[in-house]
N, C-alpha and C positions, 0 to 999 in steps of 0.2 A: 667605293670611296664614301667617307662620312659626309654628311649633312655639312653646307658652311654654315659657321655662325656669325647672324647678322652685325653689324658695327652696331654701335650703340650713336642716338645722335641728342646732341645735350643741347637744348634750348635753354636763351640766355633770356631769366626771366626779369632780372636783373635792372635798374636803368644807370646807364653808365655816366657816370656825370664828367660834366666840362672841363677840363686840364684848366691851373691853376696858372693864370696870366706869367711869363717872366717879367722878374722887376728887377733893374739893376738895385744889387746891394753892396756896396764898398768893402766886405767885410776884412778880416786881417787874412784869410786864408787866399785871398783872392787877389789876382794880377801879382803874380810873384814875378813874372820879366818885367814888368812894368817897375814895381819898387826895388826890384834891380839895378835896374838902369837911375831910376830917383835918386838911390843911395850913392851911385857912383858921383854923380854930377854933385851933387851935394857935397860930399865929401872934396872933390876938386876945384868947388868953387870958395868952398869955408874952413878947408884946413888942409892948403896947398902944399904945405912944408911937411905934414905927418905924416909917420911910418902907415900902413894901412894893411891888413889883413881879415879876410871875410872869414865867415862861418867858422867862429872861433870857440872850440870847446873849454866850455867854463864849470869849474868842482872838482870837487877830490875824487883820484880813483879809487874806489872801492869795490875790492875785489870777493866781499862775504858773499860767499851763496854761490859763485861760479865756478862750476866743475869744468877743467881744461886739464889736457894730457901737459900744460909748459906754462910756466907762470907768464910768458910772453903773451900767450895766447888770450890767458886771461887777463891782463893788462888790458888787450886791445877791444874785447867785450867791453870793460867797463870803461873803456874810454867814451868809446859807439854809444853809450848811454844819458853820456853827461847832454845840456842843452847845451847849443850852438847860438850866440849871438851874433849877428847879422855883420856887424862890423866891428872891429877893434883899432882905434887911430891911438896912436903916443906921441908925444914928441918929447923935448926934455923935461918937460916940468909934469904934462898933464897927460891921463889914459883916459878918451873918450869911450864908452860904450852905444852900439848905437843900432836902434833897432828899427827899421821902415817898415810900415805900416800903409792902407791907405788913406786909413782916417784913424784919428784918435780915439781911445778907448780905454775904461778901467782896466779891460784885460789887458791892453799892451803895456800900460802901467805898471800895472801888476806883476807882468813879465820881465820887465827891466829891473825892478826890484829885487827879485829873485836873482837872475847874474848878478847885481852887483853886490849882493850876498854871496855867490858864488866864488867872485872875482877873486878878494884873498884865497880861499882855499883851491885855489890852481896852481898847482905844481911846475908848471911852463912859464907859467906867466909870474913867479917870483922875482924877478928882476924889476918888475914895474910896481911894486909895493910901496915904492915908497913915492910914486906919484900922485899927483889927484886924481882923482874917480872925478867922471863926469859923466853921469847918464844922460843919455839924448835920444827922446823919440821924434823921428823925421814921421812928418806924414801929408798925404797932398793935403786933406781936409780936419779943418780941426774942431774940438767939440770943446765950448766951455767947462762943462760939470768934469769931462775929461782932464781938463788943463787944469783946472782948480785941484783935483786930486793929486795930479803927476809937480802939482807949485809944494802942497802939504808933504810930500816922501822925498822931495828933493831930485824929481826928472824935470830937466829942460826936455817943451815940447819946443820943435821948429817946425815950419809949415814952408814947402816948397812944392808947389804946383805950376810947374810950367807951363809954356803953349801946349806941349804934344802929348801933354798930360791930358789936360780939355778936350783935346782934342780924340784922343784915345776913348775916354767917355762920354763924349757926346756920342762915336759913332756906335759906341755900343748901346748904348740909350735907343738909339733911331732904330736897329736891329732889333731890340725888342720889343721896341714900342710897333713897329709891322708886324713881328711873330703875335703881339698883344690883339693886335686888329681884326690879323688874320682866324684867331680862336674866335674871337666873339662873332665874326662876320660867318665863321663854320666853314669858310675856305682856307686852300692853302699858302702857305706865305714865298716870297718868293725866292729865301735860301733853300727850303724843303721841295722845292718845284724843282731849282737845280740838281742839288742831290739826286729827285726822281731820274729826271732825265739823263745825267749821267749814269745812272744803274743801268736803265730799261729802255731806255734809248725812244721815251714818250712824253 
C-alpha cells in the first residue's frame, strides 16, 4: 500500500474582529406582517365604505422581448412584472393608492409616484379613470424632509402607530439590545443559549 498523505493544517493568522452590534432599523423592507396588518386597520378605520383590494398590479402589459409557445402565456409574464401596489381602495368618486411603510421615506415617495404614473396605463383598472387619484403613504413613523417631499409631488403621508405597533418594537429593540450586550460582554445571549440547547441538549 502507498504512503498516506498527511492532511494539511492551516493556521488562522488572521485576527478575527468582533460582529457588528444589531440595531433596530425601520427600513421599508422590514416587518412586512406588521404593515400588513397596519394597512388593514387603516383602511377599516378610514375608509369603511371602500371597495378594497391588495397587491394590485399597476402598467401596461408589454409583451416585447418575451419568447412563449401562446400569447396567453406571455400575457401572464408581463403581467408578473408590472409593480404591485399595497393597496387599492375606490369608492364613487375617488381611487386611493396606498402603500405602508414603516417609516417615511424619499424612496417610498418615490415609489407611489411611479404607480400613480402607472395607474392610467392599467388595462384592469380602466373603469376607475375617471376618479380621483389619491396617493397615500401609511406609515407607523414619520420623517419631515420626507413629508415635505411626498407635500411637493402630491402624496398624502398618514401616520398610524398603534399600541401593538410599540409594542412589537419595543420588544424587538430589548432582543437586540441583549444580543448587543451579549457581543461586547464576548458571552452568549440568551436566545442563542436556547437554540444551543435545543440542538445539543447543553
Amino acid at each position: 500500500m502507498g504512503c498516506c498523505i498527511p492532511l494539511q493544517v492551516v493556521v488562522l493568522q488572521r485576527e478575527v474582529k468582533t460582529p457588528t452590534p444589531y440595531v433596530v432599523l425601520l427600513t421599508n423592507r422590514s416587518y412586512n406582517a406588521w404593515t400588513t396588518r397596519l394597512l388593514a386597520e387603516w383602511i377599516a378605520i378610514n375608509l369603511p365604505h371602500a371597495s378594497a383590494q391588495n397587491e394590485v398590479k399597476l402598467g401596461p402589459l408589454v409583451e416585447t422581448g418575451v419568447s412563449t409557445p401562446t400569447a396567453s402565456i406571455a400575457a401572464g409574464i408581463s403581467s408578473n412584472a408590472r409593480g404591485r401596489i399595497d393597496a387599492l381602495c375606490w369608492d364613487a368618486t375617488s381611487v386611493y393608492l396606498i402603500e405602508a411603510k414603516p417609516r417615511a421615506s424619499h424612496a417610498a415617495v418615490g415609489q407611489l409616484v411611479g404607480y400613480v404614473r402607472m395607474f392610467p396605463l392599467t388595462p384592469e383598472l380602466s373603469s376607475l379613470l375617471g376618479h380621483i387619484l389619491k396617493p397615500i403613504l401609511l406609515v407607523a413613523q414619520d420623517d419631515p424632509m420626507a413629508r415635505e417631499y411626498a407635500a411637493s409631488v402630491g402624496v398624502d403621508v398618514e401616520v398610524y402607530a398603534p399600541d401593538w405597533w410599540t409594542a412589537q418594537v419595543g420588544k424587538v429593540q430589548a432582543q437586540q439590545a441583549e444580543r448587543n450586550a451579549a457581543i461586547n460582554k464576548g458571552t452568549e445571549s440568551e436566545g442563542r443559549r436556547k437554540i444551543r440547547q435545543n440542538i445539543i441538549g447543553t
